[in-house]
C-alpha positions as CSV (number, residue, x, y, z in Angstrom):
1,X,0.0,0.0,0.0
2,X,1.3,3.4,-0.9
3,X,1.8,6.2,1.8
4,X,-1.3,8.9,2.0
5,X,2.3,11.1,2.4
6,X,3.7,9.6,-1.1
7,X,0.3,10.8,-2.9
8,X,-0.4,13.9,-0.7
9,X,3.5,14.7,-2.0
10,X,2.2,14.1,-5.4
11,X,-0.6,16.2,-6.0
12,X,2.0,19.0,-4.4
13,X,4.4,18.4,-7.5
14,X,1.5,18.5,-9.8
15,X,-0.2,21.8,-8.5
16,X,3.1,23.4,-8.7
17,X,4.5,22.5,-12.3
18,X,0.7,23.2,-13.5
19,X,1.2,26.5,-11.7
20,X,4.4,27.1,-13.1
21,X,3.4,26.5,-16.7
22,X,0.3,28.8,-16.5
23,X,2.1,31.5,-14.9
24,X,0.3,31.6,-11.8
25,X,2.4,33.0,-8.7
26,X,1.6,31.6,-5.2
27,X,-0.3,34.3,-3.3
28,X,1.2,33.6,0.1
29,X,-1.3,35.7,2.0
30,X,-4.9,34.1,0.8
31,X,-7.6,35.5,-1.1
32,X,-10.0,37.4,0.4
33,X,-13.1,36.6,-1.7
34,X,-12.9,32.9,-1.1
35,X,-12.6,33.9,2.5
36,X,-8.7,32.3,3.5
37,X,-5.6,33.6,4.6
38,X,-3.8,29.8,3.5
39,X,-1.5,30.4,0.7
40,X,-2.4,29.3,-2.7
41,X,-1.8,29.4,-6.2
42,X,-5.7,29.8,-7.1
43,X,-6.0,28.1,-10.4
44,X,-8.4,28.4,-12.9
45,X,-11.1,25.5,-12.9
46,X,-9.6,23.7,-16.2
47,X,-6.4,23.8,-14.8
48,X,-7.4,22.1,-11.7
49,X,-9.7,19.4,-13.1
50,X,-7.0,18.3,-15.8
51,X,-4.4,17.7,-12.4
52,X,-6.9,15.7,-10.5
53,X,-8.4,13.7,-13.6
54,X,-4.7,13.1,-14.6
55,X,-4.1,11.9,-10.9
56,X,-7.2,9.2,-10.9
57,X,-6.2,8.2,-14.2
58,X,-2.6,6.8,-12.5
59,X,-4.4,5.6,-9.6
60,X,-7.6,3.8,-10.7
61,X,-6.9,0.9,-8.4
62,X,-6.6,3.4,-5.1
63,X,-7.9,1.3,-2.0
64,X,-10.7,2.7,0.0
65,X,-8.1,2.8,2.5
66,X,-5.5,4.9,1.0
67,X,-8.0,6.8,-0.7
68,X,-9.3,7.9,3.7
69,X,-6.0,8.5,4.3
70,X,-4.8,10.9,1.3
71,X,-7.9,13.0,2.4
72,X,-7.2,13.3,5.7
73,X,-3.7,13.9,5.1
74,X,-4.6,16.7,2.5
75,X,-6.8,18.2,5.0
76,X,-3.8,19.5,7.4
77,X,-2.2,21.1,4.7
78,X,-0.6,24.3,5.0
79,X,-2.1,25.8,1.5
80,X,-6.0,26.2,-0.1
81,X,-4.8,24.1,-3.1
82,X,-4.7,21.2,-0.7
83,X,-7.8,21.9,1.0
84,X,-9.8,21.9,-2.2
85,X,-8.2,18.7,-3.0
86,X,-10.4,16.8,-1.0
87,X,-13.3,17.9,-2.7
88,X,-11.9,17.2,-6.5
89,X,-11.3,13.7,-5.3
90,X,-14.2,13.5,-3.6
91,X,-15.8,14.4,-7.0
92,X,-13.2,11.9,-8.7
93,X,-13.9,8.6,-7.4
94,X,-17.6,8.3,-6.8
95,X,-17.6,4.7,-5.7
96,X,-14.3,5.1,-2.9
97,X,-16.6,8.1,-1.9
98,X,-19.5,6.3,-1.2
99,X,-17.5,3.8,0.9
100,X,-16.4,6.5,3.3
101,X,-17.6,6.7,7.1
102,X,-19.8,10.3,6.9
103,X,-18.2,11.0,10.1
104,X,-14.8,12.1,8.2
105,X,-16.2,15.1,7.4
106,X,-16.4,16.4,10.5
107,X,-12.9,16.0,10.9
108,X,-11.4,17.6,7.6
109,X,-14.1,20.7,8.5
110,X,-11.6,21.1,11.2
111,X,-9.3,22.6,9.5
112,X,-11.6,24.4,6.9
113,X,-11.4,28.4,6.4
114,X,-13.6,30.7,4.5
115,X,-17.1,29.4,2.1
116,X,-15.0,28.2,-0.8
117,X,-13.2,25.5,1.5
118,X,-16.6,24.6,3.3
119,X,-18.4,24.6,-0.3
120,X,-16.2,22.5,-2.5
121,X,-16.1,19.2,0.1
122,X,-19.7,20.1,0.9
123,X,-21.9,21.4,-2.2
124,X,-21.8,18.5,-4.9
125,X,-19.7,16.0,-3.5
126,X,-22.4,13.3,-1.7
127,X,-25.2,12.9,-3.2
128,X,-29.5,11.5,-1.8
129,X,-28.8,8.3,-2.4
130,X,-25.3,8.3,-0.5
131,X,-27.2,10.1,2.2
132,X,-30.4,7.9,2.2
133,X,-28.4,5.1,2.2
134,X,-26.8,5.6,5.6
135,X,-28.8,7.9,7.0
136,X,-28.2,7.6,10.5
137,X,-24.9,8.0,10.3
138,X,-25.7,11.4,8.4
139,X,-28.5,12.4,10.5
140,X,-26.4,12.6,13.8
141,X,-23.3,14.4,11.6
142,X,-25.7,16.8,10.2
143,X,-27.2,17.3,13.6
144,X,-24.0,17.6,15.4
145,X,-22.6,20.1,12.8
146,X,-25.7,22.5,13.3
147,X,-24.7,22.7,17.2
148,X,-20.8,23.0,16.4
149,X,-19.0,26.7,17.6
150,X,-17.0,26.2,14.4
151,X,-18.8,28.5,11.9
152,X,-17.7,26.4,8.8
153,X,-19.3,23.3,10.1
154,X,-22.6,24.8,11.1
155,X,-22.3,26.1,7.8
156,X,-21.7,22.6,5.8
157,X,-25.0,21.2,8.1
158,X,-26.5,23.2,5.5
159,X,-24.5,22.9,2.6
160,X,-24.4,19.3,2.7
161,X,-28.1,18.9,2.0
162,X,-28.5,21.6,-1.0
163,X,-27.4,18.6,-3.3
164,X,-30.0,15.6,-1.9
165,X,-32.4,18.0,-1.3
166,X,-32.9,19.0,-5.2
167,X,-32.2,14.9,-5.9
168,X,-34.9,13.5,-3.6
169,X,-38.1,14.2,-1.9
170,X,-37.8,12.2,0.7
171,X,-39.5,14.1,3.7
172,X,-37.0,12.6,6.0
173,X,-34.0,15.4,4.4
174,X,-36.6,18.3,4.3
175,X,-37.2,17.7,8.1
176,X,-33.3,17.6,8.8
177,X,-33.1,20.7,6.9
178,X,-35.7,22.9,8.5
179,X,-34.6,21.6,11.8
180,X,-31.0,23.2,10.8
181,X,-32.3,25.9,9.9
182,X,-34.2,26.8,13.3
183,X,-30.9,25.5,14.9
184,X,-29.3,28.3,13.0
185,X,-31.5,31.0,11.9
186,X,-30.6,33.9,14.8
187,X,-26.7,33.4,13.9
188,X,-25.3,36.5,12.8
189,X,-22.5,35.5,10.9
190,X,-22.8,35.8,7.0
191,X,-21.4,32.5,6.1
192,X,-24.6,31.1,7.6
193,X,-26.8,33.3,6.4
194,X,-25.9,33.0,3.1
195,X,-25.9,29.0,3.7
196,X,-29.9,29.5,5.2
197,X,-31.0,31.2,2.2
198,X,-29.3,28.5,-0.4
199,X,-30.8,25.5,1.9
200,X,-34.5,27.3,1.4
201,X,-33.8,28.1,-1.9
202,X,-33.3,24.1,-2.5
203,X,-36.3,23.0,-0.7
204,X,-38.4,24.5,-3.1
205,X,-38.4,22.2,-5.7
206,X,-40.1,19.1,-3.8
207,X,-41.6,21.3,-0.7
208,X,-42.8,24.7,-1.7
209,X,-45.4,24.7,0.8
210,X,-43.4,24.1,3.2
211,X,-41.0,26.8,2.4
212,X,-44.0,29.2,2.2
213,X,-45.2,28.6,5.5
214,X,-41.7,28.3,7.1
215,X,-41.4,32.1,5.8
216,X,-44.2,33.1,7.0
217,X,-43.7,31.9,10.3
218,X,-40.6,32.7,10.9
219,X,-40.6,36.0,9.7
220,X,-39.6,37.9,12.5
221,X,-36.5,35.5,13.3
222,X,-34.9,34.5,10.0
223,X,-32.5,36.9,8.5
224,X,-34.0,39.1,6.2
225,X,-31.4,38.5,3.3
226,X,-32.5,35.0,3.5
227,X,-36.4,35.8,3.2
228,X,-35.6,38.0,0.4
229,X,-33.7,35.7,-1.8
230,X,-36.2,33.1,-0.9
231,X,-39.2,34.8,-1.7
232,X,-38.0,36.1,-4.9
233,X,-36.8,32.2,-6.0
234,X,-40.6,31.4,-5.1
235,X,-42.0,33.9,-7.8
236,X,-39.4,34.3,-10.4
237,X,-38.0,30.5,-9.9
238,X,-34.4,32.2,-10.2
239,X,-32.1,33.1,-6.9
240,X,-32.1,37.6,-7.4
241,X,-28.6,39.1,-8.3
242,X,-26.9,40.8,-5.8
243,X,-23.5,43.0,-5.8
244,X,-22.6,41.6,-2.5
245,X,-19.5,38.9,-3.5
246,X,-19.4,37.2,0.2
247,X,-20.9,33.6,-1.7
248,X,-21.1,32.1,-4.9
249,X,-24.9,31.0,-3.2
């Protein structure tokens, strides 16, 4: 079995060379609009894709094992190029993904900074199926997220369920999802907010009435940003453009 260091090490020489050959310089002090201070080289998205499809194209046989362990490792790296990682490869190998405990993520969210981090493990990765399929696993993550102090994991509680929740209408996602929401609705911080308003704008497509009268009753309590964009998905059926550049959501 190879070393989680030998492919962690790797994906580092890759990143770089693809980096050098593009002309990108390492920005050594973050970038604010994804919200980190790590250092990183912040490639565009073809550049990125063509180093991680090259990289499951030499590894097709990765165990489930080793495939854990690169994550993990990946997770404590020093730059956002290695953060990000995890969520390419996540996207890479669908069936070593769906042989992962759920619990991991709590774990690699550790060490997550600013929405782009949270968003690229969170937002696409898993998808109703892999959720149905163990759900109590993913129930009592999800939960536990929602009541974390670490913003980026109350944060994912939502983010992890805008996928399924647009797959599937199974009632027993939309009740997680509302039940985030209350958890999380008088939180100030905007990496949240912005999160409450994407989760709503998801349940609308298999629970509309439910969203309505959510709104409705909660007006007084959810943030206002979040009632806005929601309302305005409910009649237009398209999130409203906004200048503010905190989200992608």
């Amino acid at each position: 079995m190879k070393s989680a260091h030998a492919y962690h090490e790797e994906i580092l020489r890759e990143i770089e060379k693809v980096a050098a050959r593009e002309k990108v310089p390492l920005k050594k002090d973050g970038f604010r609009y994804v919200g980190t201070t790590k250092p990183g080289y912040f490639l565009r998205a073809a550049a990125i894709r063509e180093i991680f499809s090259g990289f499951s194209k030499r590894h097709r046989d990765l165990s489930t094992a080793e495939f854990g362990k690169l994550l993990d490792s990946l997770s404590l790296g020093r730059t956002y190029d290695e953060f990000i990682a995890i969520g390419l490869l996540l996207g890479a190998y669908p069936k070593l993904r769906r042989l992962l405990d759920p619990l991991c993520m709590n774990g690699w969210l550790e060490h997550a900074q600013g929405w782009a981090e949270v968003d690229v493990i969170c937002q696409s990765s898993f998808t109703a199926d892999e959720v149905l399929s163990d759900w109590k696993t993913w129930k009592t993550l999800l939960g536990a997220l929602a009541e974390s102090e670490n913003v980026h994991k109350r944060r994912a509680s939502l983010v992890l369920l805008t996928k399924p929740l647009r797959e599937s209408n199974d009632p027993r996602l939309a009740r997680m999802a509302f039940a985030n929401a209350d958890k999380l609705k008088h939180g100030k911080d905007i990496l949240v907010i912005k999160a409450l308003s994407w989760i709503l704008r998801s349940l609308i497509k298999y629970h509309r009435a439910e969203v309505e009268a959510y709104l409705d009753a909660n007006a007084d309590t959810l943030p206002k940003i979040a009632i806005r964009e929601t309302r305005y998905k409910l009649v237009g059926g398209v999130k409203r453009k906004t200048s503010q550049r905190t989200s992608p959501t």
